[in-house]
C-alpha positions as CSV (number, residue, x, y, z in Angstrom):
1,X,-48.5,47.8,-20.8
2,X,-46.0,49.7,-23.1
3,X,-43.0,47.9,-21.9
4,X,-44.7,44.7,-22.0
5,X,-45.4,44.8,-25.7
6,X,-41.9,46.0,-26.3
7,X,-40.3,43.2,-24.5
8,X,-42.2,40.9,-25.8
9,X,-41.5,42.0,-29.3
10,X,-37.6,41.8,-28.3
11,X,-38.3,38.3,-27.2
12,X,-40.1,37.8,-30.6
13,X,-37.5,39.1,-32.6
14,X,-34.9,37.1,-30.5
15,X,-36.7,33.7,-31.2
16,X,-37.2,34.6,-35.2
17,X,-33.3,35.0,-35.4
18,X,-32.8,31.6,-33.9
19,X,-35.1,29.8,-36.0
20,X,-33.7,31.3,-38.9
21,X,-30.1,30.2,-37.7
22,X,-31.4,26.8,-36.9
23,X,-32.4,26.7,-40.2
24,X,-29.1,27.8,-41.3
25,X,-26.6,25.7,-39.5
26,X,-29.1,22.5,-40.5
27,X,-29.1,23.4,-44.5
28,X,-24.9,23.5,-43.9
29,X,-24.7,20.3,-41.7
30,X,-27.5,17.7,-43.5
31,X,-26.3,18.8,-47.0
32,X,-22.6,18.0,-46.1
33,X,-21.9,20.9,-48.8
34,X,-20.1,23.2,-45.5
35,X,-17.4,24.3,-48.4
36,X,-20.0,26.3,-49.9
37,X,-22.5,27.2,-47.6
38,X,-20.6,27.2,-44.3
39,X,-22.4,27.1,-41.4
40,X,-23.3,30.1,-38.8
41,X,-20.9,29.4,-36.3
42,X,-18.1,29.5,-38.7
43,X,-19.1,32.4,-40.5
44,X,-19.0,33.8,-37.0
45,X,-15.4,32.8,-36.3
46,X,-14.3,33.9,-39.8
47,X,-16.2,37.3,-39.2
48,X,-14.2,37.6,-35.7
49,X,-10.7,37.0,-37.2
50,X,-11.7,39.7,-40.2
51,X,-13.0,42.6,-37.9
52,X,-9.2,42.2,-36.3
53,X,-7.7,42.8,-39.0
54,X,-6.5,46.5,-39.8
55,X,-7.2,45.7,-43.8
56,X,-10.6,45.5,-43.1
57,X,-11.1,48.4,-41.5
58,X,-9.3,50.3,-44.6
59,X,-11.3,48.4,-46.7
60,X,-14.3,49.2,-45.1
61,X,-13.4,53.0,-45.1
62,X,-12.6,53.0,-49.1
63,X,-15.8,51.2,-50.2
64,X,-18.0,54.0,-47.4
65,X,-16.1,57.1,-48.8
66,X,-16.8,56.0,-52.6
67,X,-20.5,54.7,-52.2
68,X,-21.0,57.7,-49.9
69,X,-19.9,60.5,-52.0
70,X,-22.4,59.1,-54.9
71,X,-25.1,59.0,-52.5
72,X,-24.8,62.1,-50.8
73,X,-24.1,64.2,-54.7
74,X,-27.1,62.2,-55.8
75,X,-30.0,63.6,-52.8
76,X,-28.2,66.8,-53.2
77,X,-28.6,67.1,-56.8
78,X,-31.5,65.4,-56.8
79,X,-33.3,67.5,-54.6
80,X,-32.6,70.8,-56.3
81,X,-33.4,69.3,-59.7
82,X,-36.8,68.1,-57.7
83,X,-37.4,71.5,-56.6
84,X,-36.8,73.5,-59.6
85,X,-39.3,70.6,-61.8
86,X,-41.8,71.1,-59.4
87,X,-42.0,74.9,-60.4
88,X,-41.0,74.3,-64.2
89,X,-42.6,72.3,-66.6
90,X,-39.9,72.7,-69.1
91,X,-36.9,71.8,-66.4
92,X,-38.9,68.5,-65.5
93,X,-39.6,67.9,-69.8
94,X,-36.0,68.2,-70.3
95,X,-35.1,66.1,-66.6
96,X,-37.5,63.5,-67.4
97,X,-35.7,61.3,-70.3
98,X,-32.3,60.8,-68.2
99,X,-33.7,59.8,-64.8
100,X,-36.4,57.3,-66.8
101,X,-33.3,56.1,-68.2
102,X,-31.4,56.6,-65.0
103,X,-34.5,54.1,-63.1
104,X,-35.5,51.8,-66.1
105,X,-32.3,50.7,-67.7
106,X,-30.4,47.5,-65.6
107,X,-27.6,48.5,-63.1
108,X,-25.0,46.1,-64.8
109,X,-25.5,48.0,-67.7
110,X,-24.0,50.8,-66.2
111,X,-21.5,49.8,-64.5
112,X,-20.1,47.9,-68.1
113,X,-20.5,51.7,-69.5
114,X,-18.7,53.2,-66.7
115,X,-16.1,50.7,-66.6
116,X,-15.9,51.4,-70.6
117,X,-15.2,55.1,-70.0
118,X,-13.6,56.1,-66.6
119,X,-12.4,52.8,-65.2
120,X,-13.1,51.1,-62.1
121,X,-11.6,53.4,-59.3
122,X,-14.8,55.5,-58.8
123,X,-17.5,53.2,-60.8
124,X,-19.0,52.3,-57.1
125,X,-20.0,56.0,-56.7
126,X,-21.0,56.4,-60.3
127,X,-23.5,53.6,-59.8
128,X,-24.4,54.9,-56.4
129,X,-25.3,58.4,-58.3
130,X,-27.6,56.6,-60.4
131,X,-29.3,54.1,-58.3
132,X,-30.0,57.0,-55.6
133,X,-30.8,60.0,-58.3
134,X,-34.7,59.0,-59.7
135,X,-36.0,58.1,-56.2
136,X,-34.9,61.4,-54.5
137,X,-35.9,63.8,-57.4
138,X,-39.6,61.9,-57.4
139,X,-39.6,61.9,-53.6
140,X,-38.6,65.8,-53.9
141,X,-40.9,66.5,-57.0
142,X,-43.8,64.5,-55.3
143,X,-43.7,67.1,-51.6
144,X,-43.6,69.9,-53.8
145,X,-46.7,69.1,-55.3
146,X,-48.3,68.1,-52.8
147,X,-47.6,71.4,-50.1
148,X,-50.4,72.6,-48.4
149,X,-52.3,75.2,-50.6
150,X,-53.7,77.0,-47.4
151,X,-50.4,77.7,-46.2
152,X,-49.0,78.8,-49.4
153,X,-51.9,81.2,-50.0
154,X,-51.0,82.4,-46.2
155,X,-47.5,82.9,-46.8
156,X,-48.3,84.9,-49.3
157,X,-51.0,87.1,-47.7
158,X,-48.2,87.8,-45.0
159,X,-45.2,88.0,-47.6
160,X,-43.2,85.0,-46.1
161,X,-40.7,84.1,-49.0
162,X,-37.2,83.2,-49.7
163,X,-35.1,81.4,-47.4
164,X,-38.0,82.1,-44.7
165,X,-40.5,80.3,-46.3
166,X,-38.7,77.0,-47.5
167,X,-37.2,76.9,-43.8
168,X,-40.5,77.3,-42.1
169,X,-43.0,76.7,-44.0
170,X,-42.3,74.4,-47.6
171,X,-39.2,72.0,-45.4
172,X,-41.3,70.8,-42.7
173,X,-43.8,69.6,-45.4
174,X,-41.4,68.0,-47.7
175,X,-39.4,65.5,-44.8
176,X,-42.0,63.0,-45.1
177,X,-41.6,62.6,-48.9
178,X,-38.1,62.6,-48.0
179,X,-37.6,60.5,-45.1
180,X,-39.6,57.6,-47.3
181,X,-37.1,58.5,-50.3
182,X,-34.2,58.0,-48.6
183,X,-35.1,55.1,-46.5
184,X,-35.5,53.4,-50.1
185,X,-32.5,54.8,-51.5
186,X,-29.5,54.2,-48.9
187,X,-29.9,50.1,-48.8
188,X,-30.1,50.2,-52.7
189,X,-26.8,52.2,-53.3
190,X,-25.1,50.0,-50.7
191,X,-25.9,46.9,-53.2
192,X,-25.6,48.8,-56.5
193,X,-22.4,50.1,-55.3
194,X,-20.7,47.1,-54.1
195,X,-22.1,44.9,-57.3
196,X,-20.1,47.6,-59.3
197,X,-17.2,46.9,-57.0
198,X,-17.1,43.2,-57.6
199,X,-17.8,43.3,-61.6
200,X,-15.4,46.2,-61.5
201,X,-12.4,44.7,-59.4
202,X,-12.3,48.0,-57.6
203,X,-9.0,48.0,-55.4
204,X,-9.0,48.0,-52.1
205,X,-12.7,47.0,-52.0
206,X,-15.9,45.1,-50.0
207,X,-16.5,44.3,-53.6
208,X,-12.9,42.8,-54.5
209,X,-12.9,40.8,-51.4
210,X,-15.6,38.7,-52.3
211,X,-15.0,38.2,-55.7
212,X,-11.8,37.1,-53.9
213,X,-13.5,34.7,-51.6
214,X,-16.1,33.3,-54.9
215,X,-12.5,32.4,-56.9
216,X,-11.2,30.5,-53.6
217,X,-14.6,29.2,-52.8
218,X,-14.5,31.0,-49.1
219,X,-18.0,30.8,-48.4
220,X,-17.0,32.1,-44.7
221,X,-15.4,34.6,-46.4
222,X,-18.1,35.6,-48.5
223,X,-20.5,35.0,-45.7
224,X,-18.8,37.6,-43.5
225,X,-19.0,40.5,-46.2
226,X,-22.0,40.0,-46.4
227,X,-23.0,40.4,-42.8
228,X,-20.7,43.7,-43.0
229,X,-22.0,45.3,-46.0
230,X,-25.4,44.6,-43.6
231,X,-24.2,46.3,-41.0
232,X,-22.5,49.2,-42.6
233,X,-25.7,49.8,-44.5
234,X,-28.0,49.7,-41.9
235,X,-25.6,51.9,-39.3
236,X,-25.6,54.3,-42.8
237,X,-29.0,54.3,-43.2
238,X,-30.3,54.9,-39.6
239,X,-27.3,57.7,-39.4
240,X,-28.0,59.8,-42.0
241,X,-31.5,59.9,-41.8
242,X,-31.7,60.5,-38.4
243,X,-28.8,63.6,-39.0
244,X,-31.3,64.7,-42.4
245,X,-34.5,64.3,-40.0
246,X,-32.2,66.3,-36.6
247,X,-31.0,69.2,-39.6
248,X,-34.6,69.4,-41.1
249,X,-36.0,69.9,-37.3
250,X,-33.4,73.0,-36.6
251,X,-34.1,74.6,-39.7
252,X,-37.7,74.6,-39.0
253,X,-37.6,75.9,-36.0
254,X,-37.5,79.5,-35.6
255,X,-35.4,80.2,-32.3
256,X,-32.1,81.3,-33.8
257,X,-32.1,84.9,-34.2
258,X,-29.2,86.9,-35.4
259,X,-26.3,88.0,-32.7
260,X,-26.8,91.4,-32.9
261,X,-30.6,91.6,-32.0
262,X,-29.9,89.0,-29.2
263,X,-27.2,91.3,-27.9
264,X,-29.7,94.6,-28.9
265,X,-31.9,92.8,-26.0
266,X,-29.6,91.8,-23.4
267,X,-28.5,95.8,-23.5
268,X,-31.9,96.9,-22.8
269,X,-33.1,98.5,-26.6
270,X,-36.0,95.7,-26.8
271,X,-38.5,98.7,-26.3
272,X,-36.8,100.5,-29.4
273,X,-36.7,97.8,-31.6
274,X,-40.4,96.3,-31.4
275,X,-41.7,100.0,-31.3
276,X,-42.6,100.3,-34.8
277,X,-43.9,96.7,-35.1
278,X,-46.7,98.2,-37.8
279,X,-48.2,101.7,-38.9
280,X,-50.6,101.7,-36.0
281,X,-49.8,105.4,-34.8
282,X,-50.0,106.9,-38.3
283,X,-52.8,104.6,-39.6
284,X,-54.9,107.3,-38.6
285,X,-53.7,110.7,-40.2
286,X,-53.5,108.5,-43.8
287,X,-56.3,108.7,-46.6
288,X,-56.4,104.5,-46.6
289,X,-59.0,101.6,-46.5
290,X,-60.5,99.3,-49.0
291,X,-62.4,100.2,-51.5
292,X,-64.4,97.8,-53.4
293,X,-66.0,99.0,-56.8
294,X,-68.9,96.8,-58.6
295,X,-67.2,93.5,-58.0
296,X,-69.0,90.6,-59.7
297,X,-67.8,87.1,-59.9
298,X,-69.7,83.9,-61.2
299,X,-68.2,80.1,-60.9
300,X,-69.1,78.9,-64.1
301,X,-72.8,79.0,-64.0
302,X,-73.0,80.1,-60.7
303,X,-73.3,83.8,-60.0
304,X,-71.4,84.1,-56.3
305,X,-71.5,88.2,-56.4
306,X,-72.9,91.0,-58.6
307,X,-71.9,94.8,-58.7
308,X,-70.5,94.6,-54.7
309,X,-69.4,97.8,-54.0
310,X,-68.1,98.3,-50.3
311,X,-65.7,101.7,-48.7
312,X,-64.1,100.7,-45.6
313,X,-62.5,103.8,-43.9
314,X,-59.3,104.7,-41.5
315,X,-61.0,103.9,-37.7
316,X,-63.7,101.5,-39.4
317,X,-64.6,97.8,-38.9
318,X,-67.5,96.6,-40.9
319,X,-68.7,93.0,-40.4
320,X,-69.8,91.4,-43.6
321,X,-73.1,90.0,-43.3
322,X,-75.3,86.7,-45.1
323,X,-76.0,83.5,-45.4
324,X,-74.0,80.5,-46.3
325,X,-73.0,80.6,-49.7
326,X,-73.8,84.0,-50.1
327,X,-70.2,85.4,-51.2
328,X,-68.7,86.3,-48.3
329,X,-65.4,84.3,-48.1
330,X,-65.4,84.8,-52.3
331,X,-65.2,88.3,-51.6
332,X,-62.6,88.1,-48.7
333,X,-60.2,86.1,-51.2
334,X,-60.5,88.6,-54.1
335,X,-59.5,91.3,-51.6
336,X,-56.5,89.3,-50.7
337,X,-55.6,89.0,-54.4
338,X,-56.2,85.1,-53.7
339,X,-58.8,84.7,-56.5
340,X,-59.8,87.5,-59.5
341,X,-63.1,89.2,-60.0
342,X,-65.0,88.6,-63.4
343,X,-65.3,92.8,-63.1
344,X,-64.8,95.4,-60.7
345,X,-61.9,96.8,-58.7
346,X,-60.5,96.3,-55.1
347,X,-58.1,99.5,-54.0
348,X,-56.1,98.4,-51.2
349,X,-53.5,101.6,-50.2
350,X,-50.7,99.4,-48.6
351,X,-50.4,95.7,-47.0
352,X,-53.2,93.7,-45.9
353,X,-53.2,90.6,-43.3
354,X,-55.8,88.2,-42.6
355,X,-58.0,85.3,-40.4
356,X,-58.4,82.7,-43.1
357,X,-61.9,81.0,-43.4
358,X,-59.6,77.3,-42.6
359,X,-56.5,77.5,-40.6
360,X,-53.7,78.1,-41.8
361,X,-51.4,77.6,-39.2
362,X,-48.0,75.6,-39.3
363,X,-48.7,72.6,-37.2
364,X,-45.2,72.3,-36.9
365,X,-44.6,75.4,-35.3
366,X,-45.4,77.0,-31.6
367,X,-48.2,79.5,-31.0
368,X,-45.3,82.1,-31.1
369,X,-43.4,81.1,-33.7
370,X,-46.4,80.8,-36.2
371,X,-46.5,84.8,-35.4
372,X,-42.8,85.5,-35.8
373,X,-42.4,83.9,-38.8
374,X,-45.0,86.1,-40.1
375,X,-43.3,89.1,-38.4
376,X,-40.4,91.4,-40.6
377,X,-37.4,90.9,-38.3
378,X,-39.5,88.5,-35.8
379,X,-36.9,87.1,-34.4
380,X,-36.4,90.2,-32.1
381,X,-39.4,90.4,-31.2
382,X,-40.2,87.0,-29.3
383,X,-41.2,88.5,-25.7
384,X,-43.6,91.1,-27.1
385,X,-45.3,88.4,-29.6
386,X,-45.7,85.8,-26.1
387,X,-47.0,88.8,-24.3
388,X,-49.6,89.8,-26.6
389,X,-50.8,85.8,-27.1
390,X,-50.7,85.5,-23.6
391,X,-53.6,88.3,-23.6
392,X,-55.9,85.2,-25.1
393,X,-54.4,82.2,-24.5
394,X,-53.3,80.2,-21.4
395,X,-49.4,80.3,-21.2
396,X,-48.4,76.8,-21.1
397,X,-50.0,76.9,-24.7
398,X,-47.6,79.5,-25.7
399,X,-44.7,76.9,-27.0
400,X,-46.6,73.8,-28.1
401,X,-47.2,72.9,-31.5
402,X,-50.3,74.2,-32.9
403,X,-51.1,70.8,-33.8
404,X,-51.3,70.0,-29.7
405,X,-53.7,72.8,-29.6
406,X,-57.8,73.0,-29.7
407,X,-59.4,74.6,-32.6
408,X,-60.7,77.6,-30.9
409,X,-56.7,78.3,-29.4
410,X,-55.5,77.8,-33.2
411,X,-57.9,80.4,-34.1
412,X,-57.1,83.1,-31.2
413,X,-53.3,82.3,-32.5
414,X,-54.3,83.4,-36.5
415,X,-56.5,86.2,-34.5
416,X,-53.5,87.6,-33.0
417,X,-51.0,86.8,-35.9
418,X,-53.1,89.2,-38.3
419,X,-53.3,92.0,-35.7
420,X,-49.7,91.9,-34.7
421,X,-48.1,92.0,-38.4
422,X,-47.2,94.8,-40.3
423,X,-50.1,96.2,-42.0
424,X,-52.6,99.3,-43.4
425,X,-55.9,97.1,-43.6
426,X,-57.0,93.5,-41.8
427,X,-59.7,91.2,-42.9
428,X,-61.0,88.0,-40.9
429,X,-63.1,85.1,-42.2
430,X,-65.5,83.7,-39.6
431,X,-62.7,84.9,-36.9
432,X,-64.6,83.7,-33.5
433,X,-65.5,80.7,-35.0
434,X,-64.7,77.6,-32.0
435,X,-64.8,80.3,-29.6
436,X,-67.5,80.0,-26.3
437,X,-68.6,83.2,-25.4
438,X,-66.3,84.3,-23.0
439,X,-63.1,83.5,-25.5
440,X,-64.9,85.5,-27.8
441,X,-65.5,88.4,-25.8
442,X,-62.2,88.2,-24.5
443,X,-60.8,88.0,-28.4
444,X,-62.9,90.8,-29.6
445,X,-61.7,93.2,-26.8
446,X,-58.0,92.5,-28.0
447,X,-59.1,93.3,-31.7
448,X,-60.2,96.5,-31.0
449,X,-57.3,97.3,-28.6
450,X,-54.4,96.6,-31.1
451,X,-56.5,97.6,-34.3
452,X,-55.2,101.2,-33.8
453,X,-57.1,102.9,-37.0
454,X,-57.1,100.2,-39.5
455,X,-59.4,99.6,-41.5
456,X,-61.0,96.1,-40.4
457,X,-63.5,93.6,-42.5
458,X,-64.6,90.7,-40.8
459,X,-66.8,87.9,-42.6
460,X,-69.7,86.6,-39.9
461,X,-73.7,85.4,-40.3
462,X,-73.8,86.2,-36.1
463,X,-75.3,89.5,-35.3
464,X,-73.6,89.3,-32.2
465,X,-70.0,89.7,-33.4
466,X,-71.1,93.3,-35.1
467,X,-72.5,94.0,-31.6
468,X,-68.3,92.7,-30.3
469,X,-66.8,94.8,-32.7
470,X,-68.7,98.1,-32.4
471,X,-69.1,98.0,-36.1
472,X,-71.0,98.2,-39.4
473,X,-73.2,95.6,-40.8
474,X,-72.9,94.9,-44.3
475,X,-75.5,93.1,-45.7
476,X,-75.1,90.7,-48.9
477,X,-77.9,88.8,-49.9
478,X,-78.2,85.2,-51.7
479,X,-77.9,86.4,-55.0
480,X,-74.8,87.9,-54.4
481,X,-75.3,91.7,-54.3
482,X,-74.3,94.4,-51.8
């Protein structure tokens, strides 16, 4: 059935292009005008004899290596400057009068300006610059805005910044934004650039040559251009977006580990290296936990909690307890420093991971790589990480997107992430939720294996999961109060 519809869209296609050619050679032959619109088969001809020429080859080659370097200075510039508005409202103030500018004012006026100050040698990049420049930095600007808030508030929980976190985490988002940007900009430079070429007599040019074939009246001539600067814009556009979209996909992925931990592994000190993955073995001999003091907060006229006051000790799991709406997930986000109490204190002695209430997974990534990512120096780590998922969850689900996976696996994959990153304290939102019974069971019994002394909150309304856990209920009631 697939292969049908694709052959009979070829055939489609096919039959389009040979109506429109009819059309063609008829307009040529029943006007009697062939001298200025010649006809396709002598376009073809004339097309033939130029792609034998060596000239046109060169000429080819110039007019690419101009239009290309203003395309390729423009989504590079533009993409920083996108980056660095989305995160500064005084950088996009002071951006946004020269790319308004830059998108409202007419090409032509332009390229009289830049033939005015520089000349005509480079005016096809110039123009390229300024054609390609407003779409990439609003494609850029646009994905910034628009990143997933759940898995910025998780990359900060698990401190994923820097490099690590635009790779993995803020790049995968911003490729669609991107892909659409520059599938808009690359056909536009190609006909910005060579309009500059022909108003600007560029040497050596696709522009020159048909302002050559206009003063001869060449309509093959001009004809055959035409169907190159088609061609060349095309193979440009489909080429560099599909090297942008093959770049983008190795960046995000999170397989290439330094040299020397690869080669730490192949020598057999593996064992050494993932050894002090947290500070499990200590956890126990330290003074920590969480410590929450009188915490009150109220959503405008809404009072969520009231004078919550909560000790969670070394070697303690306490499972917070109450209805819907009664606070819990409030109070799970102002321990993670995700949202401020109106009053009260939360003393945290150290780093804190967490099973967020929604998922906040990277669809983009494996099972394992959404935990390595998370990990300090994860990369070395990759065969204890699939070892410990492969406690609760089926192997061949090990290396698929997360995206390809069930709620209930997403959520034994956040389970796992938060017990298997560096840490002094871990709190879960509604962990088992998706889970049947047996998953659950299965999940709970891997929480209090790898805990090793933490202190451990867990959001839940199920009686059930205290029973799991072996831990403290804690109850709050409607009104907000511990």
């Amino acid at each position: 059935m697939f292969r049908d519809g694709i052959n009979k869209k070829i055939v489609t296609n096919i039959l389009v292009i040979i109506l429109w050619l009819g059309i063609w050679q008829a307009a040529s032959t029943l006007t009697g005008l062939d001298f200025i619109l010649s006809g396709p088969v002598k376009v073809f001809f004339c097309l033939i004899e130029l792609l034998g020429k060596q000239d046109t080859y060169i000429i080819i080659l110039n007019s690419f290596l101009k239009i290309f370097t203003g395309f390729i200075l423009a989504f590079l510039t533009a993409s920083a400057a996108g980056i660095i508005s989305a995160g500064s409202k005084l950088a996009e103030s002071i951006l946004r009068p020269p790319v308004v500018v830059m998108k409202s004012l007419p090409v032509t006026a332009f390229i009289i300006l830049v033939l005015m100050l520089a000349g005509s040698s480079w005016v096809s990049s110039v123009i390229s610059f300024i054609v390609v420049f407003p779409i990439v930095y609003y494609g850029m600007l646009e994905s910034m805005r628009n990143l997933d808030l759940k898995l910025n508030e998780m990359s900060e929980v698990f401190g994923i910044t820097g490099m690590r976190r635009f790779r993995f985490v803020v790049l995968p988002q911003c490729i669609p934004y991107m892909k659409t940007a520059l599938e808009s900009s690359a056909g536009m430079c190609w006909k910005a650039g060579v309009a500059a070429e022909i108003i600007g007599l560029a040497r050596y040019s696709i522009g020159e040559q048909m302002y050559l074939s206009k003063l001869y009246m060449e309509s093959d001539v001009l004809l055959s251009w035409g169907i190159i600067i088609i061609a060349v814009s095309m193979a440009f556009e489909k080429g560099f977006l599909w090297a942008v979209m093959k770049m983008s996909e190795e960046l995000s992925k999170y397989h290439n580990a330094p040299i020397f931990v690869k080669k730490a592994v192949q020598d057999g000190t593996y064992k050494t290296m993932v050894k002090c993955i947290s500070k499990k073995e200590k956890a126990a001999d330290d003074s920590g936990g969480i410590c929450i003091k009188n915490v009150s907060k109220n959503y405008g006229s809404d009072r969520v909690l009231e004078n919550v006051s909560l000790n969670i000790n070394m070697n303690e799991t306490v499972c917070l307890m109450g209805e819907s709406g009664a606070g819990k997930t409030t109070l799970i986000r102002i321990i993670l420093g995700l949202t401020s109490a109106d009053c009260g204190s939360v003393g945290i002695q150290g780093r804190i991971t967490a099973v967020f209430q929604e998922s906040s997974l990277c669809p983009w990534l494996s099972a394992v790589d959404n935990v390595l990512i998370a990990m300090k120096n994860g990369s070395s780590k990759r065969d204890y990480v699939r070892e410990m998922l492969g406690k609760v969850l089926d192997e061949e689900a090990l290396d698929k997107p997360v995206s390809c996976l069930s709620g209930g696996m997403k959520r034994r994959c956040e389970i796992v992430r938060a017990i298997l990153c560096e840490s002094d304290a871990v709190v879960m939102d509604e962990p088992f939720w998706g889970l049947d019974e047996n998953n659950k069971m299965k999940v709970a019994q891997f929480i209090l294996d790898n805990i090793d002394g933490r202190p451990l909150l867990v959001a839940t309304h199920d009686l059930e999961d205290v029973k799991a856990l072996h831990a403290k209920a804690f109850d709050i009631d409607k009104n907000g109060n511990g």
